[in-house]
C-alpha positions in Angstrom: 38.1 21.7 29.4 37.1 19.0 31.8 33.0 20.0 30.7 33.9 19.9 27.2 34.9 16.1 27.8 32.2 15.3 30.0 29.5 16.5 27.8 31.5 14.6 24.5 32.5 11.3 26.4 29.0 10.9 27.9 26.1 12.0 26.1 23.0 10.7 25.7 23.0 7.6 23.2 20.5 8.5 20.3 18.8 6.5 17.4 20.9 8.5 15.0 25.2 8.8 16.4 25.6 5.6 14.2 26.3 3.2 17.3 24.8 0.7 19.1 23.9 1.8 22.1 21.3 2.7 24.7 18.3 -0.1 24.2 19.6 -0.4 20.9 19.1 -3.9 19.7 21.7 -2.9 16.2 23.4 0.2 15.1 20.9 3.2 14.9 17.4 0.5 15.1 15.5 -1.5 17.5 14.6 -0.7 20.9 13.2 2.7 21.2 14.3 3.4 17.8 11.8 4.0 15.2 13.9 2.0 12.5 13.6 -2.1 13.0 16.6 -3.6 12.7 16.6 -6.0 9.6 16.8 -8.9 11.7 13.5 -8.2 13.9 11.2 -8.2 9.8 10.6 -10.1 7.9 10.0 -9.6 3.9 6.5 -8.9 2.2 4.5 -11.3 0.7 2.9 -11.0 -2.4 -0.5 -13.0 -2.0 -1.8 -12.5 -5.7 -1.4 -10.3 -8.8 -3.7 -9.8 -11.9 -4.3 -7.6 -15.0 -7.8 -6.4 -16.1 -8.5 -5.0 -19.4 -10.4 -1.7 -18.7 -10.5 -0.5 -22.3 -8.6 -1.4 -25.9 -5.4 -1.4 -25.0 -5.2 -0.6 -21.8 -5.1 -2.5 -18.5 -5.2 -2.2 -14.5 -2.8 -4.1 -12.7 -3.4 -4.9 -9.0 -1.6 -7.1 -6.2 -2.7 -7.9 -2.4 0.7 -7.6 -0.6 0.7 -9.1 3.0 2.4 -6.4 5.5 3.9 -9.2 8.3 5.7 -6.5 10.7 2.9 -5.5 12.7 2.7 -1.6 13.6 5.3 -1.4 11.0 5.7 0.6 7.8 8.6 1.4 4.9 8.7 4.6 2.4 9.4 4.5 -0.9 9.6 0.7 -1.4 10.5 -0.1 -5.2 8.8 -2.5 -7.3 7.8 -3.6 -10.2 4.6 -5.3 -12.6 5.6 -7.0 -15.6 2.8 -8.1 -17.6 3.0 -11.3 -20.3 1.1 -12.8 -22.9 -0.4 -16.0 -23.9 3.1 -17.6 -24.8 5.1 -16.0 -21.5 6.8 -13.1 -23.7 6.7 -9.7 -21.7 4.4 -7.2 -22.9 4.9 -4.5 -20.6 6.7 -3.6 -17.4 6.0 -1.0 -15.2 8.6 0.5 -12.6 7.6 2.5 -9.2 7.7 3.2 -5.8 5.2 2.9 -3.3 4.6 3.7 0.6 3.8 0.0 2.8 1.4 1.5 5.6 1.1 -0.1 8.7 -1.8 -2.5 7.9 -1.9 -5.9 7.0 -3.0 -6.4 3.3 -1.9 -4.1 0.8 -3.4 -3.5 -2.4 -1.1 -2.3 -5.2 -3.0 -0.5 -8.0 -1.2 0.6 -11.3 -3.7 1.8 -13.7 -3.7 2.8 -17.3 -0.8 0.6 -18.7 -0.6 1.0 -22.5 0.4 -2.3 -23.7 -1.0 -1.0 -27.6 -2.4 -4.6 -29.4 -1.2 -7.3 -27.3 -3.6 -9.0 -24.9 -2.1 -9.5 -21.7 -2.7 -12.9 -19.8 -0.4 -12.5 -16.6 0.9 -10.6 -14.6 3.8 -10.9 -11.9 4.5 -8.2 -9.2 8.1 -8.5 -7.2 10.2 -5.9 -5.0 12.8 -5.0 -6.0 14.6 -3.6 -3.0 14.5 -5.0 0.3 12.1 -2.5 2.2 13.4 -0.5 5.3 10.7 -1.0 8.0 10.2 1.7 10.7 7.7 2.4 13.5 5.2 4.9 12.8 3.7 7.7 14.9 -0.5 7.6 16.0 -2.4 7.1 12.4 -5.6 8.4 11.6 -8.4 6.6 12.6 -10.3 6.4 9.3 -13.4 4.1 8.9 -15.7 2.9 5.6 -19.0 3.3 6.0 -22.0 2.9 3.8 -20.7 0.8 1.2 -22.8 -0.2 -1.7 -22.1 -2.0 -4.4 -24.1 -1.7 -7.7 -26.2 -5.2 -9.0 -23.9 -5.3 -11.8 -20.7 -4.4 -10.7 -20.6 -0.7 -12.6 -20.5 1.2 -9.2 -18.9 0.8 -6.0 -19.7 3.9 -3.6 -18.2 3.9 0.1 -18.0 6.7 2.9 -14.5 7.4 4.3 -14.6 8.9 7.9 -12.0 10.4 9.9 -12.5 9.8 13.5 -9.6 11.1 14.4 -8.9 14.6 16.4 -6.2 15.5 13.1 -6.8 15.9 9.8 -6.0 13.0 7.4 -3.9 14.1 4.6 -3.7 11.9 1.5 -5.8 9.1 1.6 -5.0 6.4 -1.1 -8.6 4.3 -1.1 -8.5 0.9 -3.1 -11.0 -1.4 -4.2 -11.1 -4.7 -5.1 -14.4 -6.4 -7.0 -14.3 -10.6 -6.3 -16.2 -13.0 -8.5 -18.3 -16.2 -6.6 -14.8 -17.7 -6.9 -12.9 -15.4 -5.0 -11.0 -14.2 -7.5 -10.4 -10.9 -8.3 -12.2 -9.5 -11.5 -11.6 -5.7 -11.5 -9.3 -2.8 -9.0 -9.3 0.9 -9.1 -7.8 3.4 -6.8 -8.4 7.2 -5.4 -6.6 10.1 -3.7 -8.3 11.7 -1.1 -6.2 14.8 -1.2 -7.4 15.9 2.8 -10.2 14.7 5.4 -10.8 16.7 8.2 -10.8 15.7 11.7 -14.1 14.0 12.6 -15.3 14.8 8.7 -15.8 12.5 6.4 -15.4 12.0 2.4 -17.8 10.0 0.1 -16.0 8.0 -2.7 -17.0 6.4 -6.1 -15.4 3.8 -8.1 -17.1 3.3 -11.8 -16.9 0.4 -14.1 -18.1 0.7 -17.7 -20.8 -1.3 -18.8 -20.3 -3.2 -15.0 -18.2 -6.7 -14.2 -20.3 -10.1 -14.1 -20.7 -12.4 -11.4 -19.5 -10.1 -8.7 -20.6 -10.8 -5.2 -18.3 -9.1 -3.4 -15.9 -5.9 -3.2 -13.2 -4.8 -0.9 -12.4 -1.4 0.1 -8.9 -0.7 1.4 -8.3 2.7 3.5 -4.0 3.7 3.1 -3.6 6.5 5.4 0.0 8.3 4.8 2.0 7.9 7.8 
């Protein structure tokens, strides 16, 4: 009897016995905890968001989103990209969820939004759920190499490689094409379903019929976590 209430009254605090305890800095988060306790983040910020028609009809929408919790990441994070017209009246809205990885600009990329005859002149991305941060575990090491971007915009071709001793499962790559203005003129996204340890993956993005003035894109490597 007398073991039974040792081992109840004084076991080890853990990051799941909903208490504060141990290193604990609130109930179940902070200290050795991989959850952050809500008080220790702070909330994304959404830097821009556009829309680019990519055919009649259709459009990409894209956002950079500023991760400021360093070595931090949330799951399933819900948001949402409504898209308006000329005189403000929303054409189209589009509801998902998305992973934040551990880096510090995020690019979200929703593509092939039917919006049928209306033309789309904005576009405003918001969360809309408060994310749940957490510490993650060793990431891949995963490195671009080898980009090349063609004269007029119609093909942007990068090499993705895993230095890392694991395999890299999942690989969202993003890329961004800038005009001589900095602003952005054109996004697409790819799923690299696996990269093997110290492998790597090439990876094309194609633009019909290419996008003027572009002097500059941006590849973004998401590894899951």
């Amino acid at each position: 009897l007398l073991f039974v209430y040792v081992q109840f009254f004084t076991s080890a605090p853990t990051c799941f016995d909903r208490q504060m305890n141990g290193s604990e800095r609130g109930v179940d988060c902070g200290g050795t905890c991989a959850l952050l306790c809500k008080a220790d983040t702070r909330s994304p910020v959404v830097l821009w968001a556009r829309t680019f028609a990519v055919a009649p009809g259709v459009y990409t929408a894209a956002a950079y989103v500023q991760n400021p919790n360093i070595g931090a990441a949330a799951r399933k994070v819900a948001y949402t990209f409504q898209l308006f017209d000329e005189r403000n009246l929303l054409v189209s809205e589009r509801i998902g969820v998305l992973d934040i990885p551990p880096v510090a600009t995020v690019p979200f990329i929703d593509p092939n939004i039917s919006v049928g005859n209306r033309t789309v002149s904005k576009a405003i991305f918001s969360f809309t759920a408060e994310p749940v941060w957490q510490r993650t575990g060793a990431l891949p090491i995963l490195r671009t190499t080898n980009q090349y971007l063609a004269a007029d915009a119609s093909t942007l071709s990068a090499t993705i490689q895993n230095e890392s001793v694991a395999d890299a499962e999942k690989v969202i790559v993003a890329a961004v094409l800038f005009d001589t203005q900095g602003v952005a003129r054109a996004a697409s996204r790819s799923l690299i379903e696996r990269i093997p340890r110290k492998a790597s993956q090439n990876v094309v993005f194609t633009w019909g019929g290419g996008v003027p003035n572009i002097i500059r894109a941006e590849i973004t490597v998401l590894p899951s976590f």
